[in-house]
MDAnalysis code that builds the backbone (N, CA, C; Angstrom):
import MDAnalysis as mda
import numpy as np

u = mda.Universe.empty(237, n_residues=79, atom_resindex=np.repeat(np.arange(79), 3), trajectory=True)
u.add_TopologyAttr("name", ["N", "CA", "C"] * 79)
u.add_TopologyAttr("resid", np.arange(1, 80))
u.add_TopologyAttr("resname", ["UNK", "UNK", "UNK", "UNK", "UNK", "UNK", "UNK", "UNK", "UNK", "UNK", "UNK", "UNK", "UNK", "UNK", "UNK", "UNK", "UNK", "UNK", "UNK", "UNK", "UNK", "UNK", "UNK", "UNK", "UNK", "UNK", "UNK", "UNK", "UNK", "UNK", "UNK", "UNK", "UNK", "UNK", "UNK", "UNK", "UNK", "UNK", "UNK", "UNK", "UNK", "UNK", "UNK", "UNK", "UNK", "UNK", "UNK", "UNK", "UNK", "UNK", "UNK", "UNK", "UNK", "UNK", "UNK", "UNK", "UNK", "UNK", "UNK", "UNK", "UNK", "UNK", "UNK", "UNK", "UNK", "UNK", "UNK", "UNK", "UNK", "UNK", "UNK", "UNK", "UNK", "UNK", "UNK", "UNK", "UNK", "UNK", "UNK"])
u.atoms.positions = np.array([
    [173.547, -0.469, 264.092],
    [173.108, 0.913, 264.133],
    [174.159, 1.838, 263.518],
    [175.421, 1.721, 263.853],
    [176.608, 2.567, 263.433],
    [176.496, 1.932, 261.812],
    [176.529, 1.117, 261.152],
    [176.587, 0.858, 259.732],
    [175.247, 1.626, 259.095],
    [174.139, 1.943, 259.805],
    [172.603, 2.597, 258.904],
    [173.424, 3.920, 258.824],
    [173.823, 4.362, 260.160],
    [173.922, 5.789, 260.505],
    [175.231, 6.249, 259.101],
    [176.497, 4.958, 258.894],
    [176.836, 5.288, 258.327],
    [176.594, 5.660, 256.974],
    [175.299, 4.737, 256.570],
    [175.023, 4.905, 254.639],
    [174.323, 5.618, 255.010],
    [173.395, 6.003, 255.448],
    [172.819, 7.691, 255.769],
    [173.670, 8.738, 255.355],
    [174.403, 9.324, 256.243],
    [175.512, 9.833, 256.249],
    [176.089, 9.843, 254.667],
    [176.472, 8.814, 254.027],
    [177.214, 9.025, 252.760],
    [176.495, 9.372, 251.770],
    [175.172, 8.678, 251.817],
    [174.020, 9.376, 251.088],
    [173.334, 10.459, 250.858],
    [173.860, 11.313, 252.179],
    [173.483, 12.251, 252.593],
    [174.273, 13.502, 251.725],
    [176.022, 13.119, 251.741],
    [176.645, 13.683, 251.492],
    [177.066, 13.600, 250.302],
    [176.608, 12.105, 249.243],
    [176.678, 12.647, 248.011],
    [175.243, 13.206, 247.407],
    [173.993, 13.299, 247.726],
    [173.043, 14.228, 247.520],
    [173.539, 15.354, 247.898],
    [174.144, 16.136, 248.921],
    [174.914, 17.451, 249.201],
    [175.700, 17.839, 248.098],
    [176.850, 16.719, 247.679],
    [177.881, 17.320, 246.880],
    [177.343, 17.375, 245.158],
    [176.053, 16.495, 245.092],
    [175.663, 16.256, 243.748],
    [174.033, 16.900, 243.193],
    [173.564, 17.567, 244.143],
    [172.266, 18.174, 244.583],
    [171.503, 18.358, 242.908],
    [172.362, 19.452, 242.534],
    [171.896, 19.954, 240.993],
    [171.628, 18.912, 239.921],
    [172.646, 18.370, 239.379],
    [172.604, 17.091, 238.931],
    [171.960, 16.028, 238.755],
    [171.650, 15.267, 240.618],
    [170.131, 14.667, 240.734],
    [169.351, 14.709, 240.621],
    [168.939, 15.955, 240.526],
    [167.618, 16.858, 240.298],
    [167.581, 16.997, 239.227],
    [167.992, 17.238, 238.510],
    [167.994, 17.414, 236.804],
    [168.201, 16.089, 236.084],
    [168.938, 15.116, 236.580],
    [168.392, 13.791, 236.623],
    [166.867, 13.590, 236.836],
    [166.648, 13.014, 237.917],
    [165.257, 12.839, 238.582],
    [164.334, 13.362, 237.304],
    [164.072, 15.006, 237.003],
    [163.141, 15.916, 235.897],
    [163.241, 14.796, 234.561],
    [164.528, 14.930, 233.899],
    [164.959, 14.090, 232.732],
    [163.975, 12.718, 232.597],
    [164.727, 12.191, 233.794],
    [164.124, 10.312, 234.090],
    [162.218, 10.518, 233.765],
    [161.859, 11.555, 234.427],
    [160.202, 11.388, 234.480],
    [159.625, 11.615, 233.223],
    [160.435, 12.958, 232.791],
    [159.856, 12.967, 231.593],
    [160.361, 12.087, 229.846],
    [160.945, 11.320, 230.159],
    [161.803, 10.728, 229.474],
    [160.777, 9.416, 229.892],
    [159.869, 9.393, 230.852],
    [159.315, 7.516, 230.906],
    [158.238, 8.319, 230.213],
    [157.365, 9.602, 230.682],
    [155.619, 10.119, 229.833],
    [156.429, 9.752, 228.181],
    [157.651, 10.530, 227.988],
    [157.534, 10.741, 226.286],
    [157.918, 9.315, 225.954],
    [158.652, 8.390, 226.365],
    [158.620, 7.123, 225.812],
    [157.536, 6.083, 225.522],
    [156.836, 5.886, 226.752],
    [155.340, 5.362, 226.690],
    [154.454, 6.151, 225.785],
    [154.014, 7.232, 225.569],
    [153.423, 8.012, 224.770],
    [153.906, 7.151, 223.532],
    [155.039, 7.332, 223.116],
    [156.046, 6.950, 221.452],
    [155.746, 5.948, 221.722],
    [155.522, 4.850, 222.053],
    [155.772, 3.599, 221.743],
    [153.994, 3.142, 222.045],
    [153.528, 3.406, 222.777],
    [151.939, 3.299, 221.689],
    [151.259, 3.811, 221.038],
    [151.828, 4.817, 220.460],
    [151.511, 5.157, 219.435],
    [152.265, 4.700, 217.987],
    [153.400, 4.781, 218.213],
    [154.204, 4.524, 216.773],
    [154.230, 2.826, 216.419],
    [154.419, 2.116, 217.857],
    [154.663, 0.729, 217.770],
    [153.371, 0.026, 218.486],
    [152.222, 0.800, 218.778],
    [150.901, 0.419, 219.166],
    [151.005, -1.043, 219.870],
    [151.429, -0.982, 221.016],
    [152.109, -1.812, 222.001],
    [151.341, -1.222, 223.279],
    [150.690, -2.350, 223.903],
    [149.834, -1.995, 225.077],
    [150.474, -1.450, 226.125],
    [149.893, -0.555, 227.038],
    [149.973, 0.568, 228.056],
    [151.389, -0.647, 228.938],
    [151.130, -1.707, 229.166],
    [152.131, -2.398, 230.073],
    [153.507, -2.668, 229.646],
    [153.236, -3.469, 228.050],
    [154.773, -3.036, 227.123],
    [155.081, -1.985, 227.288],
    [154.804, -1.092, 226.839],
    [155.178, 0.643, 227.059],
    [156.173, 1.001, 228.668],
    [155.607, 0.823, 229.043],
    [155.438, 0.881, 230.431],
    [156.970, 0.197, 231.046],
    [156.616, -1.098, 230.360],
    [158.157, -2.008, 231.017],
    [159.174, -1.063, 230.361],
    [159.400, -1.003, 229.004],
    [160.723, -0.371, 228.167],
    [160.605, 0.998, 228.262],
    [159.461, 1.760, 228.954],
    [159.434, 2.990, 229.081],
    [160.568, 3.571, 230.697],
    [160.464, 2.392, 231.371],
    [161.309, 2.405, 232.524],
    [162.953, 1.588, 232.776],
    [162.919, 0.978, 231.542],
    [163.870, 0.279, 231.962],
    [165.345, 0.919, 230.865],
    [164.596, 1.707, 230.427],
    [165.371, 2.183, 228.722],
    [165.959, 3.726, 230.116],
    [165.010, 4.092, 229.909],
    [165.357, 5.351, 230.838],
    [166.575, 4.996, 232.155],
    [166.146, 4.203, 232.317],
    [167.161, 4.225, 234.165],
    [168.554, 4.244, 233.083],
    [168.835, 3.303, 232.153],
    [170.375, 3.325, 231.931],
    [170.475, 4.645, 231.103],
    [169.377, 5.836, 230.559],
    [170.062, 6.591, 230.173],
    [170.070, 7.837, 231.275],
    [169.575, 7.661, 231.897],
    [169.461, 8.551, 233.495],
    [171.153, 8.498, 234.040],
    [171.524, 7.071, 234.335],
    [172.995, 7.325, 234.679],
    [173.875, 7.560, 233.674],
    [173.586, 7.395, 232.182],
    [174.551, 7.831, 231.457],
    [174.614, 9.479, 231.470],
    [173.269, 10.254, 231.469],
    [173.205, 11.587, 231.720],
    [173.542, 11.880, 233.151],
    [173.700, 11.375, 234.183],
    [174.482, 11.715, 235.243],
    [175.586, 11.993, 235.258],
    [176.329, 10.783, 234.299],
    [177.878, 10.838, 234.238],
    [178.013, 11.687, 233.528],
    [177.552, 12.139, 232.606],
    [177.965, 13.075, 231.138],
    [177.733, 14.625, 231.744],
    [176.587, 14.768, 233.118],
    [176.411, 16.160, 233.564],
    [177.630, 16.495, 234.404],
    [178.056, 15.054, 235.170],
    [179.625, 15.636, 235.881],
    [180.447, 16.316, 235.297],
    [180.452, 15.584, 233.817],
    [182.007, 15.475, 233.242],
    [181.967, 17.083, 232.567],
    [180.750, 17.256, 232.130],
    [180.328, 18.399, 231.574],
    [180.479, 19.366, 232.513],
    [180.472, 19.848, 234.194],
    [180.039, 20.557, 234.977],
    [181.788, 20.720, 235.161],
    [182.171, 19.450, 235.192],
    [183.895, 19.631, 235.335],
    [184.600, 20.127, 234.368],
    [184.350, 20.014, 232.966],
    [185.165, 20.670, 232.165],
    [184.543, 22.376, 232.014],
    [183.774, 22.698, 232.379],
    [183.045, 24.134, 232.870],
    [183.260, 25.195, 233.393],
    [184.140, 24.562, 234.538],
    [185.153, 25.299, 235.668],
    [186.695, 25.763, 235.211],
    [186.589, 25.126, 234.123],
    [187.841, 25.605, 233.970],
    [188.523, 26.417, 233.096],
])
């Protein structure tokens, strides 16, 4: 029980400290899987499920690369 309560808790508190970010993540990620699937059956006329796989799997690694790049960006900002 004390180990849930704890990743709760940390989860909790980097959604707190990272709120903006995730969220603008999250927006990015969704619309980044419609416009990929869209592009890729149309340009590479590749069925709704191809689409679909590389429409999600392309996105997640550029979701955390735009995570990291919104920190680094938000940090050099402040100063």
């Amino acid at each position: 029980m004390e180990l849930t309560t704890g990743i709760f808790k940390a989860a909790e508190n980097i959604y707190r400290n990272n709120k903006g970010s995730i969220l603008r993540t999250i927006v990015y990620t969704i619309g980044h899987f419609i416009i990929a699937i869209t592009v890729l059956m149309l340009v590479a006329d590749v069925s709704f499920m191809i689409a679909l796989t590389d429409a999600i799997v392309e996105p997640i690694a550029n979701s955390i690369w735009y995570f990291i790049l919104d920190k680094w960006w938000a940090s050099k900002s402040k100063n």
